[in-house]
C-alpha angles and dihedrals in degrees: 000000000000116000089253084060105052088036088055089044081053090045092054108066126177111307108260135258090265082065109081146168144207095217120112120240105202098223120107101175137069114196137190111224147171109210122182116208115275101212111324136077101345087170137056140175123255087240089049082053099047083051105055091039085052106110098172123088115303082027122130092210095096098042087048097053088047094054099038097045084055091056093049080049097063118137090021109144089231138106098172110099099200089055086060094041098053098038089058102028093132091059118122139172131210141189118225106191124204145184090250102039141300139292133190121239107213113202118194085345120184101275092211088078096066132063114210097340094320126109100243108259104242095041085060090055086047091043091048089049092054090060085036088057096038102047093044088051091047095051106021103029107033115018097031114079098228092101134054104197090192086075132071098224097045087051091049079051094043083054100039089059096048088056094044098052086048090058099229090120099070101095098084109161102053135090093191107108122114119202102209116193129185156117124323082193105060137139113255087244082059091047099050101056096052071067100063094037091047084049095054084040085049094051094055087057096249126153130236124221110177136161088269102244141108122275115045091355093063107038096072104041083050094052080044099062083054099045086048096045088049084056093043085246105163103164096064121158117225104170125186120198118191145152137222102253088059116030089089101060087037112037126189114276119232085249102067108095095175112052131176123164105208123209108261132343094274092062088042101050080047099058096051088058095042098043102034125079101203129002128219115200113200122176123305143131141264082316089062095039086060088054103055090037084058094045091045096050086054099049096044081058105108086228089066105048102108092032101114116224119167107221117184122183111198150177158144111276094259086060089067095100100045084058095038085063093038089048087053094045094061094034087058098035098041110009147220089322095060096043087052078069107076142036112229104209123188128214096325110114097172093053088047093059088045105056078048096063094049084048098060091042096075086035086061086043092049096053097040081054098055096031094246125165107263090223113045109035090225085171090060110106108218110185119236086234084070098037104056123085110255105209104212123227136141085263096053092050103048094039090058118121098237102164134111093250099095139071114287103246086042090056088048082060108058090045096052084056091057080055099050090052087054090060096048097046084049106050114004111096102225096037087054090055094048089051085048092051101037096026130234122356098258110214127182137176160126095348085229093065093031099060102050088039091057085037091047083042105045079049087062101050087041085063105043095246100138110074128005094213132039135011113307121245118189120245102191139043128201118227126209 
């Protein structure tokens, strides 16, 4: 995250109350409370204080209340983030220092985050991570000098220390954790079966590291809890990596019990391919599509291409179709080379965990080989094109390279980057209301990569994979 970044995600609080929606937040109590620390940053500085409390610009008070509004949010039936903001327009959060330490002073908080008076555990421990995140970015990331974000290798540093202060990083002799990406927006058959996949992940003792919100982040972690339960496995991981433009349409599930909200969706993205060991894709919409597009753009890079990665694309059967488009896209758009990169497995849960496992076996002999951490992939070559934070605008979509005429990991970037625009245009509060102003994102391109990405795309809306509340509005337009 460059400075500009994090000081434009400052300068975009949540949308106003003129700004309304029809969608339904779940929530129908508002509640005054008083919460300590559980486990993280019980002290701060009185300059971290002045600067959460800051609601000017270059202050971290908006972006706070965003992210921490999102957490107490948390179960709500609701992907719509305006919704969340003008429903609970009057919320505030305070900071009480005191000699012996801090507490947070919750004004017309979301009800559905206590229990008889009482914040929710685990939602205290999400709540405490977000200011956790925050305050270490702020001072460490962005203000501090350690890092230059201009620089590949300053931005893998930058990642690996977030990580790091958020302890995720102290199981070092493993090779057992499963990213799992998917739709927030998916069909209860779908859902059902990341369960079940999550479950036989779960009985080989594997890990689950997810987006943290509901859908396809939260079924396997869920089929996990049981599959770990059955083996008497009581220290299981279930880590949740998410960002501030989107945790509010996607907030945390009760089941993460490791949460870090990285800086932007590059560093995110970063930090599932460097601290995962294997990735499952189940289905999921124009989010997902950005995921396999990034991974894919890594891996296409020649200095990966030894570098092993299991990739496993599942399913139920009536998800053969979805893979089936999503197997031609990339076909068409990236060829034989890209699709030599992933195992599409359906309805099989048990075979999906097992070519997982296989998977993670000559992962564990690669980086015993080269010497490499068994918990941040340091080897792994992730170009600066897919690095750097693309600030999306109508300009900058419009203005992408999106032709045949460029290397293949090259070309996986700047379509991951349409994709990133669409989910921004989709679930991220200011981008909605520039849609809204200027009208639909226009990109154009190379036909041959045109026509499979309209046809990917119009797949998408047919199934309802867009947006889990509310009527769909498209947010692109593809121009001949």
């Amino acid at each position: 995250m460059t400075a500009q970044t994090y000081e434009q995600m400052k300068k975009n609080p949540p949308a106003p109350p003129a700004a309304q929606s029809k969608a339904v937040v779940e929530a129908t109590e508002f509640v005054d409370a008083r919460v300590t620390p559980r486990g993280s940053l019980e002290n701060l500085s009185h300059d971290e204080v002045a600067k959460l409390l800051d609601r000017g610009q270059g202050g971290l008070y908006p972006l706070f209340r965003q992210c921490a509004l999102a957490v107490l949010n948390s179960g709500s039936y609701s992907d719509d983030p305006r919704a969340l903001f003008d429903r609970y327009r009057d919320f505030e959060i305070k900071i009480v220092q005191q000699s012996w330490g801090i507490k947070l002073e919750l004004t017309h908080a979301p009800g559905i985050a206590f229990v008889e008076g009482e914040m929710i555990r685990g939602v205290k421990e999400h709540l405490f991570a977000v200011l956790r995140d925050i305050v270490y970015i702020a001072n460490e990331i962005v203000e501090s000098s350690r890092f230059d974000l201009t620089t590949s290798d300053g931005i893998t540093n930058a990642v690996f220390c977030i990580l790091r202060n958020a302890r995720v990083l102290e199981t070092k002799g493993q090779t057992d954790l499963v990213v799992c990406w998917g739709g927030h927006s998916i069909s209860r058959e779908e859902y059902d079966y990341t369960k079940h996949v999550g479950y036989e992940l779960g009985l080989r003792g594997l890990n689950v590291c997810t987006g943290c919100g509901p859908g396809a982040m939260k079924g396997p972690m869920k089929g996990a809890t049981i599959g770990h339960a059955k083996q008497r496995t009581s220290s299981g991981r279930y880590i949740g990596l998410t960002e501030p433009g989107i945790v509010a349409a996607e907030p945390p599930n009760a089941i993460v019990n490791h949460l870090v909200i990285m800086p932007d969706i590059e560093k995110r993205l970063e930090a599932f391919v460097r601290l995962g060991h294997g990735i499952i894709v189940f289905p999921g919409g124009v989010g997902t599509a950005e995921e396999i597009l990034y991974l894919l753009g890594v891996l296409l890079d020649p200095a990966n291409a030894d570098q092993p990665m299991p990739l496993v694309f599942t399913g139920p059967a009536s998800a053969a179709a979805y893979f089936e488009r999503v197997d031609e896209f990339i076909g068409l758009t990236l060829g034989p080379e890209a699709k030599a990169r992933y195992r599409i497995v359906i309805d099989n849960p048990a075979e999906a965990a097992r070519v997982m496992v296989a998977g993670l076996e000559r992962v564990r002999q690669h980086r015993t080989a080269t010497g490499d951490a068994y918990n941040f992939n340091w080897t792994l070559s992730i170009p600066p094109g897919l690095q750097m934070p693309f600030d999306v605008t109508h300009e900058s979509v419009a203005a992408l390279d999106l032709h045949l005429d460029q290397p293949v990991h090259a070309r996986a970037a700047n379509l991951r980057r349409v994709f990133s625009a669409l989910v921004a245009g989709n679930i991220r509060a200011p981008i909605i209301r520039e849609v809204e102003a200027r009208g639909p994102f226009e990109i154009s391109g190379d036909s041959r990569l045109m026509q499979p990405l309209d046809a990917l795309l119009a797949q998408f809306v047919a199934q309802k994979r867009m947006k889990l509340s509310g009527e769909y509005h498209p947010v692109y337009r593809i121009v001949p």
